[in-house]
Kinemage of the C-alpha trace (Angstrom):
@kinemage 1
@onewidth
@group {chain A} dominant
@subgroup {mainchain}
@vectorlist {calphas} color= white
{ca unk a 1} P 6.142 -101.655 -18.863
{ca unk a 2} L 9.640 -101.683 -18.652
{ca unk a 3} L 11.844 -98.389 -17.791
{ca unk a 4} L 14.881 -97.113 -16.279
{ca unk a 5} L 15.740 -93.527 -14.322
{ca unk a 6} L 17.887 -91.766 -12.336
{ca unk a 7} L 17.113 -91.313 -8.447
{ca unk a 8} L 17.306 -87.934 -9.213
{ca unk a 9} L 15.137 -87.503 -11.639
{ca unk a 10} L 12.436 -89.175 -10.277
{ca unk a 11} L 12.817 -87.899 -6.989
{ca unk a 12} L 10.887 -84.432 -7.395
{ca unk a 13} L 8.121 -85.509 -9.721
{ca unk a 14} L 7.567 -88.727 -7.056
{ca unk a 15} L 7.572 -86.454 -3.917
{ca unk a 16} L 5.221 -84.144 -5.601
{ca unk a 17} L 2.871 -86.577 -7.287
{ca unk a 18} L 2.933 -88.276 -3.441
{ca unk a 19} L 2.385 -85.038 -1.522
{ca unk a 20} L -1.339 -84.484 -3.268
{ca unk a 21} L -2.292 -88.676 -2.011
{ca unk a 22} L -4.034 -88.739 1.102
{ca unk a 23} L -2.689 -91.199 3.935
{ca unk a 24} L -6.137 -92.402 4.423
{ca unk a 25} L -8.270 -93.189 1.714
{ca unk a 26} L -11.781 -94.710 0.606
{ca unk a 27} L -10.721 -96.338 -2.922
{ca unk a 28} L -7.379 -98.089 -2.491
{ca unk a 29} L -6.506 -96.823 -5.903
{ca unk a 30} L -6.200 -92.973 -4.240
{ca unk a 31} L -3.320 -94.504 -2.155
{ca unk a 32} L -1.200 -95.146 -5.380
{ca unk a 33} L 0.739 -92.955 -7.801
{ca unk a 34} L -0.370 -93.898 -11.483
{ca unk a 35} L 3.046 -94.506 -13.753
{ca unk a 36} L 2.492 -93.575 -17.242
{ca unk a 37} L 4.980 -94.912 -20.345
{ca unk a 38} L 4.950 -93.430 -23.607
{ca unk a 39} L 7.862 -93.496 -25.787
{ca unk a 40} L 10.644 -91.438 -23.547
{ca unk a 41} L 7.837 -89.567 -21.806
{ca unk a 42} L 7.286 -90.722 -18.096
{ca unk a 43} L 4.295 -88.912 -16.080
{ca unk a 44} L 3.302 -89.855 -12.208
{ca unk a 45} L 0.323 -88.806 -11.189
{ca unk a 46} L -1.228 -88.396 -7.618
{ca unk a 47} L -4.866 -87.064 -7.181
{ca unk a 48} L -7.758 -87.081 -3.697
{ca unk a 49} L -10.155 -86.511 -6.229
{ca unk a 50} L -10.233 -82.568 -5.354
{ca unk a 51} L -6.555 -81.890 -6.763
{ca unk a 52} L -4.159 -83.953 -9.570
{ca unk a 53} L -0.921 -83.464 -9.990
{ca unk a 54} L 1.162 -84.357 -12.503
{ca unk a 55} L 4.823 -84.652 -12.862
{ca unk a 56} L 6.482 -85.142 -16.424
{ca unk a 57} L 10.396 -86.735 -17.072
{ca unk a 58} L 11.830 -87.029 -20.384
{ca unk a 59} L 13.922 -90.254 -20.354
{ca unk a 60} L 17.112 -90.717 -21.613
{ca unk a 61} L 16.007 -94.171 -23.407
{ca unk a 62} L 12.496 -95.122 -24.374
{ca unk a 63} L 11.392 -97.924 -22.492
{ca unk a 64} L 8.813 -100.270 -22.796
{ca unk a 65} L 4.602 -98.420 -22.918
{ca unk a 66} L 2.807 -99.396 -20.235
{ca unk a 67} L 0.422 -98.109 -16.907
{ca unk a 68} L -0.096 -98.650 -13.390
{ca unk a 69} L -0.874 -97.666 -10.251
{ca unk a 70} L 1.805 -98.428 -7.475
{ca unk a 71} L 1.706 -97.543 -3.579
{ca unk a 72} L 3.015 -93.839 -3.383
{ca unk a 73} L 4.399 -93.782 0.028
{ca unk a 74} L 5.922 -96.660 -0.331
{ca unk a 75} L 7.769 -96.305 -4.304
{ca unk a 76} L 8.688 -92.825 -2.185
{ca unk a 77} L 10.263 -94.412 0.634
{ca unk a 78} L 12.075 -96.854 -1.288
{ca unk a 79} L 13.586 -93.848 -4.170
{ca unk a 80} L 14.091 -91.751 -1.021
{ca unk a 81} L 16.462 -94.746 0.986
{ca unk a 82} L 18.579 -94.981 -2.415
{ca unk a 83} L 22.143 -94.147 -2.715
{ca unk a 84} L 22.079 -90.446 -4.746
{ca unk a 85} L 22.968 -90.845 -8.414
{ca unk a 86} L 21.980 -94.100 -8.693
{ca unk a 87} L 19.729 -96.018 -11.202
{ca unk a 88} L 16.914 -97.160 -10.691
{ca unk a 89} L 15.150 -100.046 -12.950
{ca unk a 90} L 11.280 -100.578 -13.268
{ca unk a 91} L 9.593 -103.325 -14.867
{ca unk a 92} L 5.991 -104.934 -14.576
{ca unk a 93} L 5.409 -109.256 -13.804
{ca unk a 94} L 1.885 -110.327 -13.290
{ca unk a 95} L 0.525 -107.909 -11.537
{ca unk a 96} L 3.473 -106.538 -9.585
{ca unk a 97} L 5.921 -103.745 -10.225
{ca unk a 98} L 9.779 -104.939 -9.768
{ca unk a 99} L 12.161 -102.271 -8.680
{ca unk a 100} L 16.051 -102.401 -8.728
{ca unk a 101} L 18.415 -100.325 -8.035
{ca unk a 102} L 22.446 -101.883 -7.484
{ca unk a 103} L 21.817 -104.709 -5.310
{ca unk a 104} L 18.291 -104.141 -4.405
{ca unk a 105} L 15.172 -105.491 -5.620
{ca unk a 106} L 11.580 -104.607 -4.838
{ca unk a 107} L 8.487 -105.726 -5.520
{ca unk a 108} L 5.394 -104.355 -5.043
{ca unk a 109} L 1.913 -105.224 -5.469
{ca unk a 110} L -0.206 -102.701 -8.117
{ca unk a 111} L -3.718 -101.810 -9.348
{ca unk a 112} L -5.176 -101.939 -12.798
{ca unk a 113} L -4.647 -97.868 -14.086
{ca unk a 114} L -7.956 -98.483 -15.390
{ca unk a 115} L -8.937 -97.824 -12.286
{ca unk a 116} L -7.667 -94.358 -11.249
{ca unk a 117} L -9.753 -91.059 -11.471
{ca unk a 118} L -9.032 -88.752 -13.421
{ca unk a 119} L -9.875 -84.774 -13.192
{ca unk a 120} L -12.590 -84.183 -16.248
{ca unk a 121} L -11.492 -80.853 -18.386
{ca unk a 122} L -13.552 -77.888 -17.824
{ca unk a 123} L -14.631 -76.894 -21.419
{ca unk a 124} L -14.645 -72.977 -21.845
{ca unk a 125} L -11.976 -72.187 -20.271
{ca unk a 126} L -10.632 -68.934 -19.610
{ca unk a 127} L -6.993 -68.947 -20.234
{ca unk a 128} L -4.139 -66.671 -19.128
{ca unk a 129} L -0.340 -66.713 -18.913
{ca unk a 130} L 1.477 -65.160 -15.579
{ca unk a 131} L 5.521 -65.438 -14.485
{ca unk a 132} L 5.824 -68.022 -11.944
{ca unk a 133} L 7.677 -65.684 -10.138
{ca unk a 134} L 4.170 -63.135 -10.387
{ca unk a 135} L 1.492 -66.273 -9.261
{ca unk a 136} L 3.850 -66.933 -6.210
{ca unk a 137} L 4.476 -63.649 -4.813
{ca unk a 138} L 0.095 -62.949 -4.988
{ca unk a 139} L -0.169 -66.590 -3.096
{ca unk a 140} L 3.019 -65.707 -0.824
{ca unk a 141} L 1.248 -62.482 0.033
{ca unk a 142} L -2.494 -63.843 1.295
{ca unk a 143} L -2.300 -67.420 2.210
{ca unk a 144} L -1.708 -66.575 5.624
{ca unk a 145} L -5.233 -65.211 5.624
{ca unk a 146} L -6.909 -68.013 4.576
{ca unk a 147} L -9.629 -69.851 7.209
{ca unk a 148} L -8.844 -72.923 8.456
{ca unk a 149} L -11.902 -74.774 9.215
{ca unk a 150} L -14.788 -72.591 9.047
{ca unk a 151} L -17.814 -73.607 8.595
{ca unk a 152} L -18.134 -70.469 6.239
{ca unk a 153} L -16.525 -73.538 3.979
{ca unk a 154} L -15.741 -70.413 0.844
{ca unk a 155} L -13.548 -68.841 3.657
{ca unk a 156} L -11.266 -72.054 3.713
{ca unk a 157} L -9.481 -70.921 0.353
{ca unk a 158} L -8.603 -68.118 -2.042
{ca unk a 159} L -10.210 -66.112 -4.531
{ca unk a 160} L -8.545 -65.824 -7.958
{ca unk a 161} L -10.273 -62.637 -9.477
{ca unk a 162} L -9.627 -61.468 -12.992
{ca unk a 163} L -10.422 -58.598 -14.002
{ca unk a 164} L -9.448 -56.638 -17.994
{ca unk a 165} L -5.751 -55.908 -16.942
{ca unk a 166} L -4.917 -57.523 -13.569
{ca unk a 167} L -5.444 -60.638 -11.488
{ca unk a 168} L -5.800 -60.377 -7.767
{ca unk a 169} L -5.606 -62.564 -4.987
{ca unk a 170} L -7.688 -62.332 -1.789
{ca unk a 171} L -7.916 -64.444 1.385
{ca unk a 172} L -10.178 -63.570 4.654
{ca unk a 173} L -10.820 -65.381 7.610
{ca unk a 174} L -13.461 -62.991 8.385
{ca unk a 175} L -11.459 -61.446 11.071
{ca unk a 176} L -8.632 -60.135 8.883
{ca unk a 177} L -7.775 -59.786 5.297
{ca unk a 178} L -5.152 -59.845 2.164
{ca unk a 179} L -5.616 -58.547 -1.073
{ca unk a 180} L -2.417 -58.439 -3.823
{ca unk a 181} L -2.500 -57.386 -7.488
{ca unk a 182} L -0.219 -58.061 -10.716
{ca unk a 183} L -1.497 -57.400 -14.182
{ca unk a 184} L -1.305 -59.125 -16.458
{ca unk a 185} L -1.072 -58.883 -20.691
{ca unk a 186} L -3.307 -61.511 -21.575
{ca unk a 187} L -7.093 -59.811 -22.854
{ca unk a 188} L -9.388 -60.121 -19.963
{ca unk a 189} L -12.899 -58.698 -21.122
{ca unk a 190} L -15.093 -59.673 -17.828
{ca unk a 191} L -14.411 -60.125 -14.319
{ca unk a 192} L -14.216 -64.017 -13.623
{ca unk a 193} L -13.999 -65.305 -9.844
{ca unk a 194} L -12.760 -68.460 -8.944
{ca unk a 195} L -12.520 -69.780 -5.291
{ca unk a 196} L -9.183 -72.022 -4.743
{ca unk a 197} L -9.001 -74.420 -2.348
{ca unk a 198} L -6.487 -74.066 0.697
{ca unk a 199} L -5.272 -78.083 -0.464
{ca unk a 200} L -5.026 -76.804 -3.901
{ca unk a 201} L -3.606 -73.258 -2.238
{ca unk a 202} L -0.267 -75.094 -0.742
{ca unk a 203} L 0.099 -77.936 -3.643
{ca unk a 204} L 0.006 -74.767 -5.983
{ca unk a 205} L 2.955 -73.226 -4.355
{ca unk a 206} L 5.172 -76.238 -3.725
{ca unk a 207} L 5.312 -75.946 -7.515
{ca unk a 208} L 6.015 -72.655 -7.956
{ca unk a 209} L 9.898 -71.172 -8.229
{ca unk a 210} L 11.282 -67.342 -7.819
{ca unk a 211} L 12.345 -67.920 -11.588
{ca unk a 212} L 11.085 -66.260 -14.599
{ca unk a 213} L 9.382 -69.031 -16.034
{ca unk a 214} L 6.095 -68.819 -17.536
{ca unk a 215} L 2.634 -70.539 -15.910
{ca unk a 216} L -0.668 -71.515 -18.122
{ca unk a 217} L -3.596 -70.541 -15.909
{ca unk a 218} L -6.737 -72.050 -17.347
{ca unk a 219} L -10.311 -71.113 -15.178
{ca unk a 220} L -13.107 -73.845 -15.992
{ca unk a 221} L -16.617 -73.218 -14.552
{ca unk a 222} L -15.659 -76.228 -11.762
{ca unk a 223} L -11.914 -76.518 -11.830
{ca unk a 224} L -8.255 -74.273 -12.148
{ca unk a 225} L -5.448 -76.090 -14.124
{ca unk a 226} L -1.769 -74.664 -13.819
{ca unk a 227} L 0.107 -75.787 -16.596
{ca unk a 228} L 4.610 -75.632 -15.914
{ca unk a 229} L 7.281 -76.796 -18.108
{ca unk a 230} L 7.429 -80.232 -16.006
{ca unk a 231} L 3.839 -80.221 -14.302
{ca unk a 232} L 0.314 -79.765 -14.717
{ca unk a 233} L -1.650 -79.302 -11.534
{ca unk a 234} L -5.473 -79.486 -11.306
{ca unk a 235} L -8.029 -78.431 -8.280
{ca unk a 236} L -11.490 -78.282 -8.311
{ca unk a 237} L -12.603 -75.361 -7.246
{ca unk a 238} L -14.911 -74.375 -4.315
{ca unk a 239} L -18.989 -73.803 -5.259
{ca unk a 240} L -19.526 -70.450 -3.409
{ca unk a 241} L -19.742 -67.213 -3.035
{ca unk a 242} L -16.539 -64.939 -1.898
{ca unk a 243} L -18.046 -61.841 0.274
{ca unk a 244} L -17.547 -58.741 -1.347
{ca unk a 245} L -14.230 -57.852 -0.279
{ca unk a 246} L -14.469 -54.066 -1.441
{ca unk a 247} L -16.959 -53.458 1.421
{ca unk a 248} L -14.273 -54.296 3.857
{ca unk a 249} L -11.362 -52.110 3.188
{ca unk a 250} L -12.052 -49.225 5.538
{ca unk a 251} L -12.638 -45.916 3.728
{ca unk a 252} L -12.180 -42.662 5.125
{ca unk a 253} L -9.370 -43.232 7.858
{ca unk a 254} L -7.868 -39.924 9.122
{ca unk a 255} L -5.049 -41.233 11.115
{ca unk a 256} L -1.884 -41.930 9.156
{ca unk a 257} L 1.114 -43.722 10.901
{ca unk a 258} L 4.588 -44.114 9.344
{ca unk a 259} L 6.563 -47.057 10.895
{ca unk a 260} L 9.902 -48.662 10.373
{ca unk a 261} L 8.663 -52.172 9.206
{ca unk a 262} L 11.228 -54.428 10.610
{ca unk a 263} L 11.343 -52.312 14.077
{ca unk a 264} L 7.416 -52.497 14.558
{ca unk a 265} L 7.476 -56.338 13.594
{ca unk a 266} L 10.027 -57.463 16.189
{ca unk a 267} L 8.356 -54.846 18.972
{ca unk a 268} L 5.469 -56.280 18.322
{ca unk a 269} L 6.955 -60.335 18.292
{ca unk a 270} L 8.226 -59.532 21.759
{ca unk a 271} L 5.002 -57.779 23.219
{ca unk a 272} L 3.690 -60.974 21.880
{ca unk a 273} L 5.524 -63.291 24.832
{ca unk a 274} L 3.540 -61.931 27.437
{ca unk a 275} L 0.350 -61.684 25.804
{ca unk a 276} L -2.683 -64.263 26.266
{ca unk a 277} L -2.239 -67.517 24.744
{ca unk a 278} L -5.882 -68.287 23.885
{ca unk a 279} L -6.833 -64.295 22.208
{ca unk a 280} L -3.064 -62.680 21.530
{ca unk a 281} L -4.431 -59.315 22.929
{ca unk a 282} L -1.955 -56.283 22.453
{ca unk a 283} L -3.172 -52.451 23.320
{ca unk a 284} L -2.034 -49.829 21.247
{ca unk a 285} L -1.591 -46.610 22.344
{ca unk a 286} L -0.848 -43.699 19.834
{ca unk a 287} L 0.198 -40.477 20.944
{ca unk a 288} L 1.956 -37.624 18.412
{ca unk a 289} L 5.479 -39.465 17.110
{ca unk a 290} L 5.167 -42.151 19.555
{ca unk a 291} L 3.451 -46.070 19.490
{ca unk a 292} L 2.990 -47.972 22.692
{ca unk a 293} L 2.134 -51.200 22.782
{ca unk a 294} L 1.128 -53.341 26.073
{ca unk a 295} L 0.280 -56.746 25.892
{ca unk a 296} L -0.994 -58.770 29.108
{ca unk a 297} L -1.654 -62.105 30.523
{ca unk a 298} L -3.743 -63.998 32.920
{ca unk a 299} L -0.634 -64.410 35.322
{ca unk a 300} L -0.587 -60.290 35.505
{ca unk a 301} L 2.939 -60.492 33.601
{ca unk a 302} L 2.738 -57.212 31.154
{ca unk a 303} L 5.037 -56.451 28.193
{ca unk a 304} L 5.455 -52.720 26.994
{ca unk a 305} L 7.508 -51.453 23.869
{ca unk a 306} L 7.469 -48.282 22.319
{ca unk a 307} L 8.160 -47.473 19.219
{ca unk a 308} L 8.894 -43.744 17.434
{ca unk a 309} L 6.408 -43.305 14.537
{ca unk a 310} L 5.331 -40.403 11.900
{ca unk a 311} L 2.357 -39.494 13.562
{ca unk a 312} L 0.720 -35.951 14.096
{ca unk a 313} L -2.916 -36.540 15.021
{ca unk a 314} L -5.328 -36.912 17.977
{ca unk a 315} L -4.437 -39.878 20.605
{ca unk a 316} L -5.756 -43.132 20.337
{ca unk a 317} L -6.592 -46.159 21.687
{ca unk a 318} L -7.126 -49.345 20.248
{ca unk a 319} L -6.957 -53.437 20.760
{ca unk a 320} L -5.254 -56.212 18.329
{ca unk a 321} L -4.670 -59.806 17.668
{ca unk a 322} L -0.835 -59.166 17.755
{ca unk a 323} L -0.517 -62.546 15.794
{ca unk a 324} L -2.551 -60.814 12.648
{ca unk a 325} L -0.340 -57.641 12.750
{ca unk a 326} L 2.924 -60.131 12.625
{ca unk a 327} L 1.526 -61.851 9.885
{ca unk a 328} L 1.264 -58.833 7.572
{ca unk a 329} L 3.992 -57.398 9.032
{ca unk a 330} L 6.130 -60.648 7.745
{ca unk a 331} L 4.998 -60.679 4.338
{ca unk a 332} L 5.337 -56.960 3.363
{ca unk a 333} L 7.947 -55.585 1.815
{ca unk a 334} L 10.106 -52.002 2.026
{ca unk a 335} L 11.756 -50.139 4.896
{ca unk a 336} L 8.275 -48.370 6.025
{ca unk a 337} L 4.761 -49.385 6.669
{ca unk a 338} L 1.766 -47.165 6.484
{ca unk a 339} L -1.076 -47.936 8.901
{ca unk a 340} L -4.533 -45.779 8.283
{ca unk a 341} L -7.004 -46.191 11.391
{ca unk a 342} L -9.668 -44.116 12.225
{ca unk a 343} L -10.708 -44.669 15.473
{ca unk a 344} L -11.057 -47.569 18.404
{ca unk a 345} L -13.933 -49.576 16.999
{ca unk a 346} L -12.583 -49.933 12.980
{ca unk a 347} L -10.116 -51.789 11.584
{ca unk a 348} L -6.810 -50.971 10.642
{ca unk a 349} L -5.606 -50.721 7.217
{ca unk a 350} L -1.969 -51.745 6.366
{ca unk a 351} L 0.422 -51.297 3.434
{ca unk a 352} L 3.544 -50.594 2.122
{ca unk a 353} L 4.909 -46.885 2.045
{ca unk a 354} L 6.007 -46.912 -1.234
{ca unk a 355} L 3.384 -47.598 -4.162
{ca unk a 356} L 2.744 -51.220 -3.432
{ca unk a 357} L 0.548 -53.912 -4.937
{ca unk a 358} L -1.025 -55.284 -1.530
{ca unk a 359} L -3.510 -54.534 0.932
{ca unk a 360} L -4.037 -56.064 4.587
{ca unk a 361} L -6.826 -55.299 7.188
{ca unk a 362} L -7.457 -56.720 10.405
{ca unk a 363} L -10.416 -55.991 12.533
{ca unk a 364} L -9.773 -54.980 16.340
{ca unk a 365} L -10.146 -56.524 19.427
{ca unk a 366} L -12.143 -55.201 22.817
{ca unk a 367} L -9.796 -55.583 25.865
């Protein structure tokens, strides 16, 4: 295999391809990046056996066919310590991979590209075509309710639901949740649920621009594949069941506050400071036209903001992880929030004002 690129070029695809590799793996192949020749096409791979990625260059010149699998942090390092616009020169010797770029040469050692996994196809597919610009704003909007490390292991990703005319997006952690919607033109004729993830979630995004490109959204029975002009990303998918999300949203709320977004986030970011490290307790206190919010701590410091609101019904009283109301609060867009509650021991609906395409609740807390 013999090749030759810009620093450039590479650099994207490489750091990519690298990100999905796991520091520490079982099979030394999983530490490499597999280097594909054909003709002027260049591909670099990187997989952890739950998610592939891979990044596609069109060369300038053909080169010389070939495979391999080379060290990814390493090749990364070395591209990334390059002078910008330089050229960089690969070519294969028994069993090592010589790199040169100006006056520097590197060698390093490989393994056979025989011997790197690859992601099986999922045959059946359902297939579906979004904006980039439409996938990212629906992941943008719920990641931040994903779980972390529950043992609830379905919780520690998203659901992808289609349904005949829209896709949604929902993430709980089972003590708060985020829903978003976008339809979508491609014929849908059943509702088809697939669990993403968070690994997948993240490497996902990284790919994804503000720009109106198009994405290729295939659904297997065991595995997603995102198919963009310059990459094709694959995850497995997680073998569970999503709770039924519907049974969540509170119905019926009777209380209906107006906000000012951007005032109620950074009252509530500063009640924050003085609230408990460990549960992020803030008391709410609604009164006609007026929100107070006291957060304490352990040290008996105490915060208090108030905050004028469109408000006209009974007081109330009620407890919140401030940290969850930030969160939504971040990600939402418009001048004005709408908040529906309907009493101390429910949760608290959130959205925006204006006819929006997302949906947040977060459960309350007992102080």
């Amino acid at each position: 295999m013999k090749f030759s690129v810009t620093r450039e070029t590479l650099l994207k695809p490489l750091q990519l391809a690298a990100g999905v590799v796991e520091r520490r793996q079982t099979l030394p192949v999983l530490s490499n990046v597999l280097i594909r020749l054909q003709g002027n096409n260049l591909s670099l791979t990187g997989t952890d056996l739950e998610v592939e990625l891979v990044g596609r260059i069109m060369l300038d010149a053909a080169g010389e066919d070939g495979e391999i699998t080379v060290p990814a942090r390493k090749l990364l390092d070395i591209c990334r310590s390059l002078p910008e616009a330089s050229n960089i020169a690969f070519s294969t010797d028994n069993q090592k991979i010589i790199i040169k770029s100006g006056k520097s040469r590197f060698t390093l050692s490989t393994l056979p590209a025989t011997d790197f996994p690859s992601v099986e196809d999922s045959p059946g597919a359902l297939e579906i075509t979004v904006q980039q610009k439409e996938l990212k704003r629906l992941i943008d909007r719920t990641a931040f309710s994903m779980a972390q490390q529950d043992v609830r292991y379905y919780l520690n990703g998203m659901l992808f639901e289609l349904k005949p005319g829209h896709m949604r997006t929902v993430a709980t952690d089972g003590h708060r949740l985020a829903l978003c919607t976008c339809l979508i033109s491609t014929p849908v004729t059943s509702t088809h649920h697939a669990i993403l993830p968070r690994k997948g979630v993240m490497e996902l995004l990284r790919l994804l621009t503000d720009g109106n490109g198009e994405v290729k959204l295939l659904f297997g029975g065991n595995h997603l594949r995102a198919i963009l002009a310059d990459f094709t990303f694959t995850s497995k998918l997680v073998d569970g069941k999503f709770p039924d999300y519907d049974r969540v949203l509170p119905k019926g709320g009777n209380k209906r506050v107006l906000a000012n977004r951007d005032e109620l986030r950074l009252s509530f970011s500063r009640a924050a400071i003085l609230s408990n490290e460990k549960y992020r307790g803030v008391r709410l206190h609604l009164a006609s036209g007026l929100l107070t919010m006291v957060a304490n701590n352990p040290e008996q410091e105490e915060a208090e903001e108030q905050i004028a609101v469109e408000y006209t019904g009974d007081t109330l009283e009620i407890g919140f992880n401030v940290s969850y109301l930030v969160d939504v609060l971040g990600v939402l867009g418009g001048d004005k929030v709408q908040l529906t509650l309907s009493d101390s021991n429910s949760s608290v609906l959130l959205e925006e004002s204006e006819i929006g395409d997302s949906v947040y609740v977060v459960m309350p807390m007992r102080l």
